[in-house]
N, C-alpha and C positions, 0 to 999 in steps of 0.2 A: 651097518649104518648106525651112526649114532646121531639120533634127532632129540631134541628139545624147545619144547615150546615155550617154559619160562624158565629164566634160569633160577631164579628164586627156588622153584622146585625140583633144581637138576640132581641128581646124585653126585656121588663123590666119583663114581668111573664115566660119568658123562662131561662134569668138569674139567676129568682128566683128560679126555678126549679132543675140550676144546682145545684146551691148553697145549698138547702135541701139535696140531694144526700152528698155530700160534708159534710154535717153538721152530717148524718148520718155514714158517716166513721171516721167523728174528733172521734163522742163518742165512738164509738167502740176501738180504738187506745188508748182514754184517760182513758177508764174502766180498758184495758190491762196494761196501763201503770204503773194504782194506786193499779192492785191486785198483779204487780210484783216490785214494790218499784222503778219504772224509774221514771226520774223529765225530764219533757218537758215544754216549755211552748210557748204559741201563740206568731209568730214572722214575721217581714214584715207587707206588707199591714193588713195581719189578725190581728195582734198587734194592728195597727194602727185601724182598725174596732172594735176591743174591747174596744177601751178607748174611740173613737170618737163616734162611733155606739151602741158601747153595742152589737156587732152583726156585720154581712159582711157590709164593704164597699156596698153599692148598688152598683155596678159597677163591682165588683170584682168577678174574675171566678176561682180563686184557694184558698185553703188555704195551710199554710207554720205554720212547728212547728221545733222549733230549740229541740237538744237534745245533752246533751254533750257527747263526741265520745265513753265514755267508756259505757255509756247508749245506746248509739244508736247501738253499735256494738251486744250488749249484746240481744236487742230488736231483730237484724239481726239473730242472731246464736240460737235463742232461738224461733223465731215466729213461727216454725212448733209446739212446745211442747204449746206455750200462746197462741193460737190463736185458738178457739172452731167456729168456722164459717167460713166454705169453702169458699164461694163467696170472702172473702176477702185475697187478697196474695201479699205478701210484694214483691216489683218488684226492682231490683238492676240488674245493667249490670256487665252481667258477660264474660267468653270465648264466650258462645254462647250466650245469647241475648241481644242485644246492644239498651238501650232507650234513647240514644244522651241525656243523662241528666246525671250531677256528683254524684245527692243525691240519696235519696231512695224516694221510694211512695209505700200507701197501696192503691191497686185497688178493686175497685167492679166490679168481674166478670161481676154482672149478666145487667151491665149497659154498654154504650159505648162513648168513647173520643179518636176518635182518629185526633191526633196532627200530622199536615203537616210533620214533622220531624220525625215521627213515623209509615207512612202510609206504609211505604217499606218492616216494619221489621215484623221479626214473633214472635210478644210480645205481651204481656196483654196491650190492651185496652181501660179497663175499667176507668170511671172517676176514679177519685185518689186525695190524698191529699200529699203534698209533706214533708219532712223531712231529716231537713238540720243537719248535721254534726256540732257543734261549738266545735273548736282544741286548745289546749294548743300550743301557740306562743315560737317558740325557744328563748331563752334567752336575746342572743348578737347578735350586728350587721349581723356579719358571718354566721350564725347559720340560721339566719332569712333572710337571703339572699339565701341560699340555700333551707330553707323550700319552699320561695316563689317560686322560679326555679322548686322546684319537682311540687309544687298545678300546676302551671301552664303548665307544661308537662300534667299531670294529668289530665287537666279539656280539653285539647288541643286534646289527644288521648282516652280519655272518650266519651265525648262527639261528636267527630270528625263531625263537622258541625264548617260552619261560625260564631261568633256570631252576636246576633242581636242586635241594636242601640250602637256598640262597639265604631264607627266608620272604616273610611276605613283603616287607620294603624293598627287595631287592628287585623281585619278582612286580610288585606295582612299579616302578621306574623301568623295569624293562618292558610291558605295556605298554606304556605311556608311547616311548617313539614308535615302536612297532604298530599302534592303533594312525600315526598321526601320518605315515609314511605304510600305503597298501602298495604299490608298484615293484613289481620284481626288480625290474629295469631300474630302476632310483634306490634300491636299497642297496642294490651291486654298487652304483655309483657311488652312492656314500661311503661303503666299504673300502672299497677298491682304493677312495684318495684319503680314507682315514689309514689302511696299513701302510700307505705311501710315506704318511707326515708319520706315523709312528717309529716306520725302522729306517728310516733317513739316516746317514752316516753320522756319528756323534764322535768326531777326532778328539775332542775332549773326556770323553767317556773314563770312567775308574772302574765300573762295576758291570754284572749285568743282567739281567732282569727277565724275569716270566712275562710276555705279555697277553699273550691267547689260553692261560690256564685259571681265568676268573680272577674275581677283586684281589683276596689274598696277595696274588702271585705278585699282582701291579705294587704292591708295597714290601715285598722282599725283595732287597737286595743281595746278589751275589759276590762274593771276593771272585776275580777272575784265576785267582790262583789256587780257588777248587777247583778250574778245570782246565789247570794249564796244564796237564798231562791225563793218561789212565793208567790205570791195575787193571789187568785181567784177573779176573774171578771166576771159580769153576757157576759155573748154569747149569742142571741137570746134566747132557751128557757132553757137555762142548766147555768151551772159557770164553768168557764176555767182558766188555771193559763198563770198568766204575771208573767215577773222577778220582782224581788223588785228594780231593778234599771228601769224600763220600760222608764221614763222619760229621763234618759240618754243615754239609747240605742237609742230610738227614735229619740231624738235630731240631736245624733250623727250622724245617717244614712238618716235621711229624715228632719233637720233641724225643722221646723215650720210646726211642723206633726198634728197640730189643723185645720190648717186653709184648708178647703174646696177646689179643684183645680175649675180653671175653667171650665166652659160645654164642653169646645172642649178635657180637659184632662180625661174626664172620661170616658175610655176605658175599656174593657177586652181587655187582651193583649196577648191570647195564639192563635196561627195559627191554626185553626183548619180546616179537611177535613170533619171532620162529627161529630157529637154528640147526643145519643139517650140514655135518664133516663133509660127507663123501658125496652129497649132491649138489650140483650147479645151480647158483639161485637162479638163475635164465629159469630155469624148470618150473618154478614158482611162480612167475613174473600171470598175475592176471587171478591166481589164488590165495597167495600169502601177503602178495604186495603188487600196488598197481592192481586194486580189486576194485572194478567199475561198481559193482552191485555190491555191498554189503551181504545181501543174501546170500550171491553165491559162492561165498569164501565159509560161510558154515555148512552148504551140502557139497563141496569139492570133493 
């Protein structure tokens, strides 16, 4: 069994370890994707571990796969009927369960991750691999001025948590609605008809755009024709697909996405309360998370 409690002080064969779990849910995901005609493909740091690595970032304690909305929604409203293996359940916030995250993830039940942000709530667990929404950008100034207004309501009463490394003005303005708006029930509302007006059909669209991955993303623009097709790329022991524009997405988001950071940057970066491959977070539920008494999550 391999457990960890923060990952900041994981070793390099307990990172490893995540990461299999992890590599075990990409394939699952990418089988579904290609027996139901969905185009995904590796995105962020994991991108950036396929062209540099061939494989994870060493360091790296998540993957991320982009999916364009009409795919990903489709993936959402259809994963009870595509999905032939229980352990794994596509996790999205909804009225009732709320995972302070914008996007979607597939969990593995039968493993456990549970994220400081997450240790309150009565949600799957399980490690997960993430996937990100990519939107068609409103047309005109005005248009795209408003989109940007509903993402960031959106990602503000979604999410409902400070962000982190936002800085403090970002973090004061996301207080502010949060203190002014307590109602679970009213923030789902607000949410709910802010994603509505954000991914509304935009028949005039050129381009298209991040909108649940923070301010940045709302002001990059994508060429649709980074992702008018993929390359598969070898991944550890499989091949995985990048867009055909990878180099210009890259570029664009992490500039000089070749070059190696230094020791002190090589981080996992998710807050974690606990993390265990080979046990079921259900096992947990009442000592790592969902802990009525503070105390007796320290003599468990």
């Amino acid at each position: 069994m391999t457990k960890i409690v923060d990952l900041s002080q994981a070793t390099a064969d307990q990172i490893r370890a995540l990461q299999l779990k992890e590599l075990e849910i990409l394939k699952y995901v990418a089988e579904l994707c290609v027996a139901h005609g969905l185009t995904y493909y590796m995105c962020g740091g994991t991108c950036i571990g396929t062209i540099r690595h061939h494989g994870f970032i060493p360091w790296d304690d998540d993957v991320d796969i982009f999916m364009v909305r009409e795919d990903y929604e489709k993936l959402y409203h259809k994963w009870t009927s595509y999905s032939t293996d229980p352990k794994y359940e596509l996790c999205r916030s909804d009225a009732i369960h709320n995972y302070h995250h914008a996007a979607m993830t597939v969990n593995d039940s039968s493993t456990t991750f549970i994220n400081l942000r997450t240790q309150n709530e009565d949600v799957n667990q399980g490690i997960a691999i993430d996937i990100i929404p990519i939107d068609h950008q409103a047309p005109t100034v005005w248009k795209r001025m408003t989109q940007r207004l509903n993402a960031i309501l959106f990602s503000i009463f979604i999410n409902q948590r400070l962000p982190d490394h936002q800085g403090r003005f970002l973090r004061a303005l996301t207080a502010l609605p949060l203190n002014m708006v307590k109602s679970p029930k009213t923030r789902y509302r607000i949410w709910k008809k802010a994603e509505k007006r954000m991914t509304k059909p935009q028949p005039n669209s050129k381009n298209l755009v991040e909108l649940v991955s923070g301010m940045k993303g709302l002001f990059r623009t994508f060429d649709p024709d980074w992702f008018a097709s993929t390359i598969q790329m070898p991944f550890e022991d499989t091949m995985m697909p990048v867009m055909v524009g990878y180099d210009q997405y890259l570029t664009l988001v992490f500039h000089d996405y070749m070059t190696i950071p230094p020791k002190n940057e090589q981080l996992a970066k998710h807050k974690t309360a606990m993390i265990d491959t080979e046990t079921p977070y259900l096992q947990y539920r009442g000592t790592e998370y969902l802990v009525s008494d503070p105390e007796s999550r320290a003599h468990a």
